[in-house]
N, C-alpha and C positions, 0 to 999 in steps of 0.2 A: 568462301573468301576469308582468309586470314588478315586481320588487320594487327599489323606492326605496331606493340607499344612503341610511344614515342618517349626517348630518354630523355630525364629533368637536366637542364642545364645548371653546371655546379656554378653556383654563384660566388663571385669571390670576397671573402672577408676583408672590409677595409678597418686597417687598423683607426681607433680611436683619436682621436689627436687630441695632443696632452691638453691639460687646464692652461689658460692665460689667466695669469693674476691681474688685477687693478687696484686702484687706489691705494689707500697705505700697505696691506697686504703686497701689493705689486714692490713697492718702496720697501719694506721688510724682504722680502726673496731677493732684492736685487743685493741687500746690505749683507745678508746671509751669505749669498755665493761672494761675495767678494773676501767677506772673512775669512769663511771656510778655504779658499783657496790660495789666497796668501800665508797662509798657517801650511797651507798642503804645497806648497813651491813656493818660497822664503827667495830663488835665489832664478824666479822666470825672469825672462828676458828676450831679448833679439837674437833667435838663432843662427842669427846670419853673421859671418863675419866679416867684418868692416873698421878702417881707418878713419875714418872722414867721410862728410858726407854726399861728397859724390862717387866713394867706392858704395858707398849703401845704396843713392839711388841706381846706382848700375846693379848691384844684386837685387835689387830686389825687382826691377824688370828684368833680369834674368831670371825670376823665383814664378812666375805665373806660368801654371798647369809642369811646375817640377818641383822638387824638394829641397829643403833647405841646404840637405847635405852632398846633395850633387852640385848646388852653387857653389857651396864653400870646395868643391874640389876645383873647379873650374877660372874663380877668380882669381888665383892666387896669379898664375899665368898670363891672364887677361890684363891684370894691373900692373904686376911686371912690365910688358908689353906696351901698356898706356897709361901711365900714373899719374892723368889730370886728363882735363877737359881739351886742353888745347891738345894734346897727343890723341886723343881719341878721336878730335875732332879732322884732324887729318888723316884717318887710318883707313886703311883700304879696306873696303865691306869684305873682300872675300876669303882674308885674311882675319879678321874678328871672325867670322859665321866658323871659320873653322877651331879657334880658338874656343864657342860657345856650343858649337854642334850638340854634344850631350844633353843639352838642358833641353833640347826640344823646341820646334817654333823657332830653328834658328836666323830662319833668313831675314821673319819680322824683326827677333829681336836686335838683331845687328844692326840692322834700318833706325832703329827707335834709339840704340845706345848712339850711334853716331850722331841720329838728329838732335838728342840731348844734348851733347855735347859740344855741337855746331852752336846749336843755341843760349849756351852758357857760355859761349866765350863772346858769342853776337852780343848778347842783350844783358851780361851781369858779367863780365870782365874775367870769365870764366871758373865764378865761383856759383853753388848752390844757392839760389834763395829761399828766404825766411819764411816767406809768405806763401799762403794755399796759392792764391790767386796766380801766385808768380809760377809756384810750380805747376797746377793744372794744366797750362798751354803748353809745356813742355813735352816733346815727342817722348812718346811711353809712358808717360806721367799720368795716371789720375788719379783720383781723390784718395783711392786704398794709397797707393804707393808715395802718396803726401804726406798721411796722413804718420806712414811709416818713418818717412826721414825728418818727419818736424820732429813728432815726439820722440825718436830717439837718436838721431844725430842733435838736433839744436835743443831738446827738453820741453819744447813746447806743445801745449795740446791743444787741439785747435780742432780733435774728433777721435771717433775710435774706428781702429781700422777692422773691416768686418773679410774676414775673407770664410772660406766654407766653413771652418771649422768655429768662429764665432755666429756663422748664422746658422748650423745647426744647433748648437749648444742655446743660443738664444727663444730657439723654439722648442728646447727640450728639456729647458728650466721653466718654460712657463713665461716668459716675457715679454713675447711679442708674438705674435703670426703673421707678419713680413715676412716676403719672400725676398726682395728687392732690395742689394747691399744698401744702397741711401736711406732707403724707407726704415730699416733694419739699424743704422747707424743714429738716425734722427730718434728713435725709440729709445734706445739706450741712455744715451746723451745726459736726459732728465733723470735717468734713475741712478747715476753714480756722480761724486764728486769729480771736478773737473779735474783736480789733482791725480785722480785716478784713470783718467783716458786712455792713457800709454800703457802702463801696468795691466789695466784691463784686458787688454788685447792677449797679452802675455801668457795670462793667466787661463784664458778658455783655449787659448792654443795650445798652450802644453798641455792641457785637462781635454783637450780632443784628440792630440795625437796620442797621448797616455794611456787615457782610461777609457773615455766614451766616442768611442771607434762607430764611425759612421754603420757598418755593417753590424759590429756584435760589439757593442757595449759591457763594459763589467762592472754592470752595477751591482753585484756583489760588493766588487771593493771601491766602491766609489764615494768619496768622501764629502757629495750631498744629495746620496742617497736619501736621507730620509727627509730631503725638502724638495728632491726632484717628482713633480707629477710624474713622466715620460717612465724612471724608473717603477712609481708603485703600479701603474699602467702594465708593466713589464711582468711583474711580480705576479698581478692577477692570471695575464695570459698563459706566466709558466705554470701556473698553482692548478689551472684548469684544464691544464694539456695532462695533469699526474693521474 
């Protein structure tokens, strides 16, 4: 009788996951990226282009799960077409949906820009309001896309808006291990000046779609390299695969 080795099952390596800073240390990394990345994009901002603050909250619920720069191809036509609250709010869904088609998720988003818009001439005389609270209830509105048109249509900060690219940057500077945009944004909150909420946002967005790319990262040229855990993590891996 021959008995068949049985083959070892390869086990998979899970990668490390980076250090989470605390206490003043935690307070030091957070003051560090913020410098270091204002020095590295002097001139970050809202990639979206926008008039007023209800062409902003209309891109920027036309901006979830597509890109900045297919909105900006897309609004220009759209606002054309509907250049206030009250014109949107009368506009035929299947005439928007086709006017947003590209961005993806058209049919919600159509649904959600017109309910906006019904809503802002119902309940605020067809203007945007100031307030979280006010905008939350608003159809396609939550707290990311709030948080967007307080701080940079009206200047106000009232949070920081976390979308993928500030919650992976978040965990890979060492800040938090929240997975959960609120949880992720309540983290934050305490470790930067409130003057900086808006900017903030800015600032790891463009440093995620720049440099530290969800897949392959260049943390070679990455300009906090030498206080990002996630990179020296990176370093060891490459240095031991030579």
């Amino acid at each position: 009788m021959v008995v068949k080795a049985v083959p070892k099952k390869k086990t998979k390596k899970v990668a490390k996951r980076p250090k989470v800073f605390t206490g003043a240390a935690l307070k030091k990394q957070a003051a560090n990226i913020e410098r270091l990345l204002r020095k590295a994009y002097p001139d970050a901002k809202c990639e979206l282009d926008y008039r007023n603050a209800f062409e902003l909250a209309a891109a920027t619920i036309l901006s979830a799960q597509c890109t900045d720069k297919r909105v900006n191809m897309v609004t220009p036509a759209l606002f054309a077409r509907y250049p206030n609250a009250a014109a949107l709010a009368a506009a035929d869904l299947h005439e928007v949906e086709d006017l947003i088609k590209s961005t993806g998720f058209y049919h919600n988003k159509a649904r959600s820009l017109i309910g906006m818009a019904m809503a802002l001439v119902t309940n605020h005389g067809g203007e945007v309001p100031r307030t979280m609270d006010d905008l939350v209830v608003l159809p396609g509105i939550g707290r990311k896309t709030a948080n967007v048109v307080l701080g940079n249509a009206f200047g106000l900060n009232e949070g920081i808006v976390v979308d993928t690219h500030v919650a992976r940057l978040s965990t890979r500077l060492g800040l938090t291990r929240e997975t959960d945009p609120v949880k992720i944004e309540r983290a934050l909150m305490p470790l930067f000046p409130r003057t900086s909420w808006a900017l903030l946002s800015h600032l790891l967005i463009w440093h995620g779609r720049r440099v530290c790319d969800a897949k392959k990262p260049r943390c070679a040229e990455c300009v906090l390299n030498r206080i990002c855990p996630s990179a020296t993590t990176q370093k060891r891996v490459e240095s031991g695969k030579k």
